[in-house]
Structures are given as C-alpha cells and as structure tokens.
N, C-alpha and C positions, 0 to 999 in steps of 0.2 A: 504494500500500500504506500501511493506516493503522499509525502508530508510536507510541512511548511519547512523542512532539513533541507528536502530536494531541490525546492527553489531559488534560484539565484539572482542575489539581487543587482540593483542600477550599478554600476559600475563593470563588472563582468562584462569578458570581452564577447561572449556568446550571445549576449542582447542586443550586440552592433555589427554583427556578423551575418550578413544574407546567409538562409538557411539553402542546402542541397536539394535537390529535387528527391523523389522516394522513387526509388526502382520497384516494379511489382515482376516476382509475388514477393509478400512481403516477408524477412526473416521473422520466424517468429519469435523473436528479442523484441522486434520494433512492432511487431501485432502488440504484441505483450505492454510493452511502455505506452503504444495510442491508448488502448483499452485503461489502461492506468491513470492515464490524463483525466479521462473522460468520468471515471469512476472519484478522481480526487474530487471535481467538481459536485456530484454528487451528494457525496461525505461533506463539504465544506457550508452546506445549502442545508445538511440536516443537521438542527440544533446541539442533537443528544451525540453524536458523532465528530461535531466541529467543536463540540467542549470536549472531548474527553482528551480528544488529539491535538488539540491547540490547533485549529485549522479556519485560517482567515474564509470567510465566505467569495465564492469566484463564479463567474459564470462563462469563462473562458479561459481556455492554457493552451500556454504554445511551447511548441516545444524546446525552441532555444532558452524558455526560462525554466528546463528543469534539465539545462546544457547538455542538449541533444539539440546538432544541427539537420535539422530534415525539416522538409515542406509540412506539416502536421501541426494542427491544433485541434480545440475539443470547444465545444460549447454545449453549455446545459441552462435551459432555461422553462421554466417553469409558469404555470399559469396558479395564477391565485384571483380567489373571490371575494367580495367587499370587503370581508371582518378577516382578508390576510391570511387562507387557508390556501395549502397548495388544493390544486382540483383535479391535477395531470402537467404532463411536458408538451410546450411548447416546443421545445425544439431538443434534440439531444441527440447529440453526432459529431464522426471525428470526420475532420475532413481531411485530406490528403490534398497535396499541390493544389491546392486552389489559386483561381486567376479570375479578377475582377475582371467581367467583358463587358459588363454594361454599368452605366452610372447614371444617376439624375444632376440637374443642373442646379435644383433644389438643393441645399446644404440641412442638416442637423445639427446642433447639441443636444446633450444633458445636460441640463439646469443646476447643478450641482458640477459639472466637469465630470472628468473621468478620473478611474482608480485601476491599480495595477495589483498586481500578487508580489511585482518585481521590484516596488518601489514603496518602502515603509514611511512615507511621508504624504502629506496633503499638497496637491500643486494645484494651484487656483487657476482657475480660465476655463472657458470653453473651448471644446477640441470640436471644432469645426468639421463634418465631413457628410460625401452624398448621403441624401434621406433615402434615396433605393438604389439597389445593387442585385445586378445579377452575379452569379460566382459558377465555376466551373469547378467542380472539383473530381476527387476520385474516392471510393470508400473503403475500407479497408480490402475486399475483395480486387480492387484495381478496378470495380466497377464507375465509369463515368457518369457523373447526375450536372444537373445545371438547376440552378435554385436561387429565385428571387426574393430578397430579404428588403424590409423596410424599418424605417426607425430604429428602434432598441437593436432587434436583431441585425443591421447593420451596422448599425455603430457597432457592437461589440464583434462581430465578424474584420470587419475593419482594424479596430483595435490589434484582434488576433494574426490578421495577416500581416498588418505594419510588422508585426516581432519577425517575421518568416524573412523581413525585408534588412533589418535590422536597425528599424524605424521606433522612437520609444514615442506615447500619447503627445507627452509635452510637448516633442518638435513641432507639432501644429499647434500650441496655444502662439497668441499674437501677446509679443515679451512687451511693447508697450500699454496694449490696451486689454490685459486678456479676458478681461467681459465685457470688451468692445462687440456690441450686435449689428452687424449688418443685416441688411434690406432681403437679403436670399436665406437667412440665417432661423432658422423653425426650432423654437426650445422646445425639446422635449421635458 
C-alpha cells in the first residue's frame, strides 16, 4: 500500500522531469504501482483509512510524485449528496499516456486555487486552465479510450498530466496578480 512515505515532494528532481511514455503490455511491476496509485486515492478519501495511515486526502497521482517516471496517473472522484454523503464514483481510473486533443477556449479555476500531494504548503492564486478537454488515453490493458472531461474533472486531469510534463500547479498562477480574474476566467 502506497503512503504519504512514497510521495515526493516540490523540490525532487522527478516532479520536473517529463515522464517516459508506457510500453504495452504492461510489466507487471508497473500494473502493480498504476493499481497502487489508484487504490492510494481511495484510502486517502476514506476517513477511517486516511487516519489511521496518516494519508493526506487526493483525488489525483501521478506518477513522477511517487518517483516513477512513466506516462501514468490515477484519478478518483467521487459523487456526494446534499448532507456530504458519498452516493458512488464519478470517475475512477488510471490513465496511461494520455494527450490532451481537444480544448475549450473557455478557461476555469477553483475558487480556493489548487493543492498538490507534492507540495506541503498553501500557494495562493488561481491556476487558470480549459473548462473542457478531451484526453486520449490508454488503460491498463493498452486498451485506447478518448474521454471528454469538464470543470473539476478537468482541472484535476490537467493538474495530473502537467506532472507527466514536468509542469508543477503554480507555474500557471499569475506571480503579480494571482486572483487576478479575467473576462474568459469561470470560478468554479
């Protein structure tokens, strides 16, 4: 089970290191670490699981943050009802090479800014990026999907593949104004 040990934080030369592409079929070392990814997120997101293990809440890992350079991240997202009850998974899957093909001209943030697993500090701003994306990717079988994501699940799609780039949130906050809102700019 992957823990908050595993993660590596801002400074680490693997967070600024464009990740490798993922040969298929996959060894299964690297089945094994996706599935792990995926599973951390999980565990982080269940109360009784993220106290025991000391495990920050994520809704996203990529791989260069648990220094494994390959195309791969995991997102787990969850749908919740008025009074804050999960109901079921919104989305949950590892993706492999994935490549943004389509984008909106539309921008997003979070209203709050974004947060990292990789970075034990709060950095103020909003990180600007398309409200829709379409993404290409591969799934652990080497099977190809193509899958259009909006708001939240983009933004944090986004997020996860900047790491694959060697791209950390911040580089897009804007360092003079960074809750400067533009005209194209939609808070989520």
């Amino acid at each position: 089970m992957l823990t908050m040990q595993d993660i590596v934080l801002e400074g680490h030369p693997s967070l600024r290191t464009p990740a490798e592409k993922v040969e298929f079929p996959l060894s299964e070392e690297l089945e094994i670490k996706a599935k792990e990814m995926l599973e951390f997120l999980k565990n982080s997101q269940d109360e009784d699981l993220a106290a025991k293990n000391e495990l920050r809440a994520g809704v996203g890992l990529a791989a260069p943050q648990i220094n494994l350079n390959k195309q791969i991240f995991a997102m787990q997202i969850y749908k919740y009802d008025e009074e804050g009850h999960k109901v079921g998974e919104e989305i949950s899957q590892v993706f492999i090479n994935p490549v943004i093909i389509r984008h909106s001209v539309q921008l997003a943030a979070l209203s709050e800014g974004e947060g990292c697993l990789s970075v034990n500090r709060e950095v103020a701003g909003y990180v600007p990026r398309p409200k829709i994306i379409t993404i290409e990717y591969q799934d652990l079988e080497g099977e190809k999907h193509t899958l259009k994501l909006r708001n939240y699940q983009a933004i944090v799609a986004q997020h996860e593949i900047d790491h694959l780039h060697g791209i950390m949130f911040y580089d897009h906050i804007n360092q003079e104004k960074p809750w400067g809102k533009t005209e194209d700019l939609t808070i989520l």
